[in-house]
Structures are given as structure tokens and as C-alpha cells.
C-alpha positions as a printed Julia matrix, in Angstrom:
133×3 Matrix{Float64}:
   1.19   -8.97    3.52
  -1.76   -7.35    5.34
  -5.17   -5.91    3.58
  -5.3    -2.49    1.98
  -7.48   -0.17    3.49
  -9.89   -0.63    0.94
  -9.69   -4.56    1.67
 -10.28   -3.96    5.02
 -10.35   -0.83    6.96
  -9.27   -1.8    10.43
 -10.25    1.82   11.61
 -13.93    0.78   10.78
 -13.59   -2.62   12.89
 -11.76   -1.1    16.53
 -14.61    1.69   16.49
 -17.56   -0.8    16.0
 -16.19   -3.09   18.88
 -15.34   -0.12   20.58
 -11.89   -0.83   20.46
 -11.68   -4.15   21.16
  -9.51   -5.69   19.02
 -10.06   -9.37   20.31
 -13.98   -8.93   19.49
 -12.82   -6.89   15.96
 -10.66  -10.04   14.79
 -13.04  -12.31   16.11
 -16.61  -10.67   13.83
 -14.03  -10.36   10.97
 -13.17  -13.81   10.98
 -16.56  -14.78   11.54
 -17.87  -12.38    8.74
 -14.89  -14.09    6.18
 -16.21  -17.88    6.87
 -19.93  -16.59    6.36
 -18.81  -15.32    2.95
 -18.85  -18.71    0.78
 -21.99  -19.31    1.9
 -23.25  -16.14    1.15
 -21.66  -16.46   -2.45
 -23.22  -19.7    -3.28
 -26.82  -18.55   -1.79
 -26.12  -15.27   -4.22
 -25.29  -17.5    -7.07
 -28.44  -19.48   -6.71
 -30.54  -16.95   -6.79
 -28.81  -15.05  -10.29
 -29.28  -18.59  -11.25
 -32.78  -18.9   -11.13
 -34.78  -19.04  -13.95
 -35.87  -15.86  -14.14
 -33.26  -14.67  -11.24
 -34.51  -13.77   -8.04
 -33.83  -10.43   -7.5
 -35.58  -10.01   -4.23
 -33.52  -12.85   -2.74
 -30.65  -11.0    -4.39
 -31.08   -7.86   -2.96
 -31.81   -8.97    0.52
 -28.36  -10.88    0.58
 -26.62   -7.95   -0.96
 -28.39   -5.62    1.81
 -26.91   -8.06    4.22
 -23.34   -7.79    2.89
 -23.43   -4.19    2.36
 -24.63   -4.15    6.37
 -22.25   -5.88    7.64
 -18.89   -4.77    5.93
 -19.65   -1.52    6.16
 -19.79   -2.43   10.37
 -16.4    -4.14    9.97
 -14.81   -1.85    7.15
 -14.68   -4.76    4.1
 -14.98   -1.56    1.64
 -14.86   -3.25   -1.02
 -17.37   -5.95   -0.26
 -20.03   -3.32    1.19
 -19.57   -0.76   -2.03
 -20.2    -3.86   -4.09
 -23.18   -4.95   -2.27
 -24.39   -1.63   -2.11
 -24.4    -1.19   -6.22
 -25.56   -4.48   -6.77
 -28.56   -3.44   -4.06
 -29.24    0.08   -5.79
 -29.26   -1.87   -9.36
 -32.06   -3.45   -8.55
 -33.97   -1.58   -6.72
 -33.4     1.05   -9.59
 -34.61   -1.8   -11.88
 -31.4    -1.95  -14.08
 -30.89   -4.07  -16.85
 -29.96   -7.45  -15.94
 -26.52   -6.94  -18.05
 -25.55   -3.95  -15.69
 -27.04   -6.05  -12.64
 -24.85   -8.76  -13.77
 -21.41   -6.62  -14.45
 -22.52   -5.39  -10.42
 -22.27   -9.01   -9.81
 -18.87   -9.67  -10.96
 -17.62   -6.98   -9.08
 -19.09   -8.54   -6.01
 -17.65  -11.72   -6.69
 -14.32   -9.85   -7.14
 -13.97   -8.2    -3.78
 -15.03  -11.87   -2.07
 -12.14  -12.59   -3.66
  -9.41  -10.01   -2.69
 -10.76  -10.23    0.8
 -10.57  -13.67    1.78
  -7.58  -14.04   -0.34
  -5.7   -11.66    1.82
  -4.47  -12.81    5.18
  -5.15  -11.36    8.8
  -3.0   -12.79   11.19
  -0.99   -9.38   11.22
  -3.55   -6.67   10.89
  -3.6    -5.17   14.7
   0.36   -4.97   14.11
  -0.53   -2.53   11.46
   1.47    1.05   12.55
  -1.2     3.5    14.32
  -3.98    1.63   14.37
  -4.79    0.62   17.75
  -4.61    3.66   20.17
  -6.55    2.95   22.79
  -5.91    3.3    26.33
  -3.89    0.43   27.92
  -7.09   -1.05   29.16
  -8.27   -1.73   26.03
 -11.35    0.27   26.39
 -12.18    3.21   24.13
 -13.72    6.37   26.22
């Protein structure tokens, strides 16, 4: 099984790295193992009595930065609502429902394995070098 594009849009990764798909595989993987971290920092903050949105928004900033560079879709259009919630100052029922849906694309995306994505049809066409012009 390999990740939907909305998972992970492997497009997004080759063109940041410039079409190096070692360097691609390698921020990826480093980006996944960052991610329970992230979650529990995230969850300590909602947890807060009252939560902290600042330290909220800052991590979901974060997120929304960096899997948008690496094409985790669903992880950066999550962290992007949860990030335009509050700065919009929305309830904290609709920052919370923006929350869940966070929590759900960190888990589709590290649920779904990588070890096959470069064999994915079309994807990497780059010249034999390995170096996009």
C-alpha cells in the first residue's frame, strides 16, 4: 500500500529537494518521527487550563510549514484551519472539532507506510543524474 496523494504528495517532496529523492525520503521520515512529539506538545497546550492558544497556533504554523514543503496535505490543511481558527478567534468548540481533524491526518499519515513511494508510476522524472534543471 503506498499514501494517497492527499496523504502525501510525492510531487511536493522531489520539487522541494530538487529532485532528490534520497534527501525527499530522508525530511519525510524525519518530519513523520517529529510528529508524536509535536502531538503531545499540541495536546498540552489544548490541555491547559485555559488552553494556550498562542502555543497552539505556533505549533500548528509549524506543521502547516512544513507539510506543505513535503506535500503531507492533509496534515498542512489541518494545521492551517486549526491556525486560521484562532487567529480568527473561533469558538473553542469549532477550535476543538479543527483539532480532531488534526489529530486525524497524524493518524492516516504515519499509519501509512513509505518504503515504496519513489516506485510510485511517473513520479520521479528527472534526468539520470538525479539532478533537476
Amino acid at each position: 500500500m503506498e499514501m494517497t496523494s492527499a496523504q502525501l504528495n510525492i510531487e511536493t517532496a522531489l520539487a522541494a529537494c530538487r529532485g532528490d529523492s534520497a534527501l525527499a525520503r530522508a525530511l519525510i521520515a524525519q518530519y513523520r518521527a517529529g510528529l508524536p512529539a509535536e502531538r503531545a506538545k499540541l495536546a498540552d497546550a489544548l490541555a491547559a487550563a485555559p488552553p494556550d492558544w498562542e502555543a497552539v497556533r505556533e505549533r500548528a504554523h509549524r506543521l502547516q510549514s512544513g507539510g506543505a514543503y513535503l506535500g503531507a496535505e492533509q496534515i498542512a490543511l489541518a494545521a492551517q484551519e486549526l491556525e486560521t481558527g484562532i487567529l480568527a478567534q473561533n469558538s473553542t468548540a469549532t477550535l476543538m472539532a479543527a483539532w480532531q481533524t488534526l489529530e486525524r491526518a497524524f493518524d492516516e499519515f504515519s499509519a501509512a507506510p513509505i518504503e515504496d513511494w519513489e516506485k510510485r508510476p511517473g513520479v520521479v522524472n528527472r534526468p539520470s543524474g538525479g539532478v533537476v534543471p
